[in-house]
C-alpha positions as CSV (number, residue, x, y, z in Angstrom):
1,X,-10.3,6.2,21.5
2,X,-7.4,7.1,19.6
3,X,-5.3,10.5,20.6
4,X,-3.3,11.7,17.7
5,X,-0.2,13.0,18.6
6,X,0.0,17.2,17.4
7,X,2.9,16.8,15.1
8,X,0.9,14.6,13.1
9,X,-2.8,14.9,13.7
10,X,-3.2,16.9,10.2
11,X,-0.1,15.6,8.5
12,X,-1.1,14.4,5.0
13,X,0.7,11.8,3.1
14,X,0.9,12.5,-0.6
15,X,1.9,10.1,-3.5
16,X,3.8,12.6,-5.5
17,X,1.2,12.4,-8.2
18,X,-0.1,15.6,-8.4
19,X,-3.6,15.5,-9.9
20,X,-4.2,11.9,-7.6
21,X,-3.2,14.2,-4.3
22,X,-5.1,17.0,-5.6
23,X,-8.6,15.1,-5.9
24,X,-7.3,13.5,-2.6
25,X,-8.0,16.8,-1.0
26,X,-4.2,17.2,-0.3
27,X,-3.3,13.5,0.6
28,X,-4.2,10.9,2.8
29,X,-4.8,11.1,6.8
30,X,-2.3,10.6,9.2
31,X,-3.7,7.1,11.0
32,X,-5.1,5.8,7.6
33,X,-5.7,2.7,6.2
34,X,-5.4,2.8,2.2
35,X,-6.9,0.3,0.1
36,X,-6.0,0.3,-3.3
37,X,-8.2,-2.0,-5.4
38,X,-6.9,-3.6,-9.2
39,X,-8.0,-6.2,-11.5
40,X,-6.8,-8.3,-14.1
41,X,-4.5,-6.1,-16.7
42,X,-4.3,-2.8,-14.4
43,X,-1.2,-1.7,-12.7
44,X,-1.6,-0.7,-8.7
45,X,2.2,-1.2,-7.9
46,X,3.5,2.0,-9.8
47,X,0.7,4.0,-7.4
48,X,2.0,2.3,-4.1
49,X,5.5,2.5,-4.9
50,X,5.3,5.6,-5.7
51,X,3.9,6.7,-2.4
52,X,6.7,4.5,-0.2
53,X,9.2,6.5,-2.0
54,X,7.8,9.8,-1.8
55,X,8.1,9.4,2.2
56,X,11.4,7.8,2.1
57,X,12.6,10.9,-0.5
58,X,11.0,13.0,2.5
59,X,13.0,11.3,5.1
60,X,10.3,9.3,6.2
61,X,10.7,5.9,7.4
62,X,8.6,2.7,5.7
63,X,7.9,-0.7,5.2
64,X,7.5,-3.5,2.8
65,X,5.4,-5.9,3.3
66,X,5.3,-8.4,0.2
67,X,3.7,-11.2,-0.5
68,X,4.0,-11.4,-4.0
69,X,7.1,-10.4,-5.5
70,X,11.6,-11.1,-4.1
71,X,13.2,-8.2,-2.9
72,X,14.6,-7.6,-6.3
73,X,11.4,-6.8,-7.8
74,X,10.8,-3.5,-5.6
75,X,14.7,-3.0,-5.7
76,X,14.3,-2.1,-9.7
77,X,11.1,-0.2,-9.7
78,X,11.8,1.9,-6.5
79,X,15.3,2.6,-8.0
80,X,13.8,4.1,-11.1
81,X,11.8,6.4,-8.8
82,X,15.0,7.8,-7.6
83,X,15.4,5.5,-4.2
84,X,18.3,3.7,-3.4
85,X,16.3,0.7,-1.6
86,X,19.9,-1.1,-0.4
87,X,21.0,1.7,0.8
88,X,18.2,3.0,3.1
89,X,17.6,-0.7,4.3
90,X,21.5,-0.6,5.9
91,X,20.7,3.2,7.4
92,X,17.3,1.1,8.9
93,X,14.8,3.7,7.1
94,X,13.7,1.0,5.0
95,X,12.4,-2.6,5.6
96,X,11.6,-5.6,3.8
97,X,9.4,-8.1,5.7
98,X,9.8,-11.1,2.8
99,X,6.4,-13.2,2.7
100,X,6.9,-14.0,-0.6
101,X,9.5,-16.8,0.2
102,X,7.5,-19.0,2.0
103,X,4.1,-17.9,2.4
104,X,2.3,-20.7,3.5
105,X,5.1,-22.7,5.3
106,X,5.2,-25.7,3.5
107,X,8.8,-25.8,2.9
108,X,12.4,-26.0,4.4
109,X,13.1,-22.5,2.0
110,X,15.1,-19.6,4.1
111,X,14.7,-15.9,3.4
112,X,18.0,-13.8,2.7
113,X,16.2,-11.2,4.7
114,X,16.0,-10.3,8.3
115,X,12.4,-10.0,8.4
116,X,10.0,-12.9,6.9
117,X,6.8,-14.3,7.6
118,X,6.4,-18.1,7.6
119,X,3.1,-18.4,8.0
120,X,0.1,-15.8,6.6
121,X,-2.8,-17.5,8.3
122,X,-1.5,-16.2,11.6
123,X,-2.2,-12.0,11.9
124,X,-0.1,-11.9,15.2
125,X,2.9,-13.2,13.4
126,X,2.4,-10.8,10.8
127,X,1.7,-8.0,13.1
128,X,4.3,-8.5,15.4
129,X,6.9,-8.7,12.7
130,X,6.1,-5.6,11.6
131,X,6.6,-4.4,15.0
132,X,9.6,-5.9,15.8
133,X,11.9,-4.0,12.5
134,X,10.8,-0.8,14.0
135,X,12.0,-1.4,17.5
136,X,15.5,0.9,16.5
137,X,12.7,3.8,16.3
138,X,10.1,2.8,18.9
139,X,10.4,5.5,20.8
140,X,11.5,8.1,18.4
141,X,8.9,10.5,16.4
142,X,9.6,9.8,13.2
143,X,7.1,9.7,10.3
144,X,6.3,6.3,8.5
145,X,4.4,4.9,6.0
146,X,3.8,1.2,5.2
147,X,3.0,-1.0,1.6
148,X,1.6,-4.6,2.3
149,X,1.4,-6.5,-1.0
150,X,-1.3,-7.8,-1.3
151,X,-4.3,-8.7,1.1
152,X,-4.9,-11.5,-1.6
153,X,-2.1,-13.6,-0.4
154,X,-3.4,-13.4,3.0
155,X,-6.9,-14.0,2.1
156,X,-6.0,-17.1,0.4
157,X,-4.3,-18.4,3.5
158,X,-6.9,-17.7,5.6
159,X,-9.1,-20.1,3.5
160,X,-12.5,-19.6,5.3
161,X,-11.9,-17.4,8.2
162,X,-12.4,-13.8,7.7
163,X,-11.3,-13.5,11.4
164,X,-7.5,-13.3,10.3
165,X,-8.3,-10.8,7.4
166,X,-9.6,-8.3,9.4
167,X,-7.8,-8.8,12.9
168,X,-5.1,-7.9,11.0
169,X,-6.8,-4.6,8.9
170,X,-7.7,-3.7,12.5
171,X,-4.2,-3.8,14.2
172,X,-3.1,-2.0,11.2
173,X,-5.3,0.5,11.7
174,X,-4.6,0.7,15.7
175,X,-1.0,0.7,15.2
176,X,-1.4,4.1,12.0
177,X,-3.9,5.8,15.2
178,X,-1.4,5.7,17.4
179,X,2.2,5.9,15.8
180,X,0.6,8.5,13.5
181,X,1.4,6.5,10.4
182,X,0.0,5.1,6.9
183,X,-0.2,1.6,5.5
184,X,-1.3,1.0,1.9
185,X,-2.9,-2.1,1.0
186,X,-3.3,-3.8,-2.7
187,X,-6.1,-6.2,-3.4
188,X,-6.9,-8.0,-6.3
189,X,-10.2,-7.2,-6.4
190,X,-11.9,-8.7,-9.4
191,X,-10.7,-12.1,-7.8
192,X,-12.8,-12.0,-4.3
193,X,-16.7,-12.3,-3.5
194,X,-17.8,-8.6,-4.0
195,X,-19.7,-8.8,-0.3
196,X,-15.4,-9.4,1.3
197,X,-14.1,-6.5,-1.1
198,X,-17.1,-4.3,0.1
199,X,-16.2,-5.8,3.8
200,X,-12.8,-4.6,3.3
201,X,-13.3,-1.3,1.9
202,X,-15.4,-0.4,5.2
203,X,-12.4,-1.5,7.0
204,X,-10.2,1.6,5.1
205,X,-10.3,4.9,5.5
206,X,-9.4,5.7,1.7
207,X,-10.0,3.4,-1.1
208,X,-8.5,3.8,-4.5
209,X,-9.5,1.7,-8.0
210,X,-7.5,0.9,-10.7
211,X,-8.7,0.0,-13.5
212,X,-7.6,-0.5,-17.1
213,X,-9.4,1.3,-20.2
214,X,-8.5,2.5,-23.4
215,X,-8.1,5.0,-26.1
216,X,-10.4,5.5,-29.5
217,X,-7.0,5.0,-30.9
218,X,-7.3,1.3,-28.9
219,X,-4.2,1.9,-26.5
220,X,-4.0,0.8,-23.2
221,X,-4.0,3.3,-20.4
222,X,-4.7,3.3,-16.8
223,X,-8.1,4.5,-15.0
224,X,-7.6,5.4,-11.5
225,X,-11.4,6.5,-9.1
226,X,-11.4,7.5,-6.1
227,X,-14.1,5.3,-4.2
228,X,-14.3,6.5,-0.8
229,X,-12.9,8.9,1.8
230,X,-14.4,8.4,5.1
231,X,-16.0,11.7,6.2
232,X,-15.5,13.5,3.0
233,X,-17.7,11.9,0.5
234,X,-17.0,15.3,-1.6
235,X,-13.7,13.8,-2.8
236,X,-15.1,10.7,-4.7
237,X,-15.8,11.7,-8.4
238,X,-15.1,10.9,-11.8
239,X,-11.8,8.8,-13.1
240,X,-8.1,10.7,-13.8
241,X,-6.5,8.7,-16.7
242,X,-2.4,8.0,-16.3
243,X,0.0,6.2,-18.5
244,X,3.3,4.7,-17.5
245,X,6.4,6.4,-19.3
246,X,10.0,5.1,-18.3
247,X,8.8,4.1,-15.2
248,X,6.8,7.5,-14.1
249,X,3.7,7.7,-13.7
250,X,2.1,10.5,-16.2
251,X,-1.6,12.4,-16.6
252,X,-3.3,11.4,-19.9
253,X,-4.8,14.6,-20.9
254,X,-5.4,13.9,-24.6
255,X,-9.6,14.1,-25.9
256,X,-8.8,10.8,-27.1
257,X,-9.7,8.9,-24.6
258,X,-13.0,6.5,-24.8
C-alpha cells in the first residue's frame, strides 16, 4: 500500500490547456500513470510537451525519456513553449535519458548525453536510469513530472514478452505512489494488437486519445477523448477539437467541424 505524502496527496498536474484540464476535472493525480494514445497522422507530442513544460515553468522538476526523437527535437518544440531546455538541464531541473541513440544495442554509437539507455528489452536498466539522474534530489520534496516517448519502442524490443512492458508500467507507477510524481506515456496505438493497448490502458490511471479528423471545409484538425479516469468514470465524454498555431496548442470552436 502506497502512503501519499500530504503535500501532494491532492496535487493535480495540469497541461496548461485549459478546456483539456477542465474536462480532466482539474488535472491529473499526483502518483499517475498517463497514457496518451495516437495513430497514424495525429499529433500527441504537442499534448506531452506541453505538460513537461508547464511543471518545469512551475518550478517543477522532469524527465525525458525518448525513444524516438535526438535531443534537438524536444530542444526546438519545448523552446517555442517558452522553456529554455539547455538551460534547465545545467541547473539539474531537467533531464534527458537518450534512448533514441542506440535503442537496441546493436552498435558501437555513443550518446552526447549523460543519461542513455543501451538496451530497451531490459526494464531495470531503464528504471534504474531514471533513478539514478534524480539522485541530486533524492531526498528533497520537490515536485516532478516525467515524458517517456514512446512505449512502442519498448514494445518492439521486447519482441514477445509482455513481462518487460508492464514490469516497467508497474515501477513507474510504484515510483509516481511514492515520490508523489507523474509520468506520461505515448503509444502508437493503431500499430499494436487492440487486446496489449487495452492491457496497457488498465495499467494507467488516465488515458488520453488523439485522433485526427476534419472540417466540412476538409482541413485537418486534431481530436482529443478522454478514455478513462480511474474512479471517476464521470470525466470520460465527448471529443474537444484543437489545432496547432505557431507552435500552441488552440481550441477549435468553429460549427464547422464534421
Amino acid at each position: 500500500m502506497f502512503n501519499d505524502s500530504p503535500s501532494t496527496e491532492k496535487k493535480l498536474f495540469t497541461f496548461g490547456v485549459p478546456t483539456l484540464d477542465e474536462i480532466l476535472g482539474g488535472g491529473v493525480a499526483a502518483g499517475s500513470n498517463v497514457l496518451i494514445e495516437d495513430e497514424i497522422g495525429a499529433e500527441a507530442d504537442p499534448f506531452v510537451l506541453q505538460f513537461l513544460a508547464e511543471g518545469l515553468k512551475a518550478g517543477e522538476y522532469g524527465y525525458i525519456f525518448s525513444t524516438e526523437h535526438p535531443y534537438e527535437f524536444y530542444d526546438e518544440m519545448m523552446n517555442g513553449l517558452g522553456v529554455n531546455p539547455d538551460m534547465l538541464e545545467a541547473t539539474g531541473r531537467l533531464k534527458f535519458i537518450d534512448a533514441f541513440s542506440n535503442p537496441f544495442g546493436y552498435t558501437d554509437l555513443k550518446t552526447n548525453h549523460q543519461y542513455s539507455v543501451q538496451d530497451l528489452a531490459k526494464p531495470r536498466e531503464i528504471n534504474e536510469t531514471i533513478r539514478r539522474s534524480f539522485l541530486h534530489v533524492q531526498n528533497q520534496q520537490i515536485l516532478k513530472r516525467g515524458i517517456v516517448i514512446s512505449l512502442s519502442s519498448i514494445i518492439y524490443a521486447a519482441d514477445e514478452s509482455k513481462k518487460i512492458l508492464f514490469s516497467f508500467l508497474q515501477n513507474r507507477l510504484a515510483a509516481n505512489k511514492k515520490d508523489g510524481s507523474v509520468t506520461v506515456f505515448t503509444l502508437h496505438r493503431d500499430a499494436h494488437d487492440p487486446i496489449l493497448v487495452k492491457a496497457i490502458e488498465h495499467n494507467c490511471d488516465v488515458t488520453i486519445r488523439v485522433s485526427q479528423s476534419k472540417t466540412k471545409a476538409d482541413r485537418p484538425i486534431t481530436e482529443v477523448r478522454v478514455i478513462n479516469v480511474k474512479g471517476k468514470p464521470e470525466l470520460t465524454g465527448e471529443p474537444i477539437l484543437f489545432e496547432f498555431i505557431s507552435g500552441k496548442i488552440l481550441p477549435y470552436y468553429e460549427d464547422e467541424a464534421f
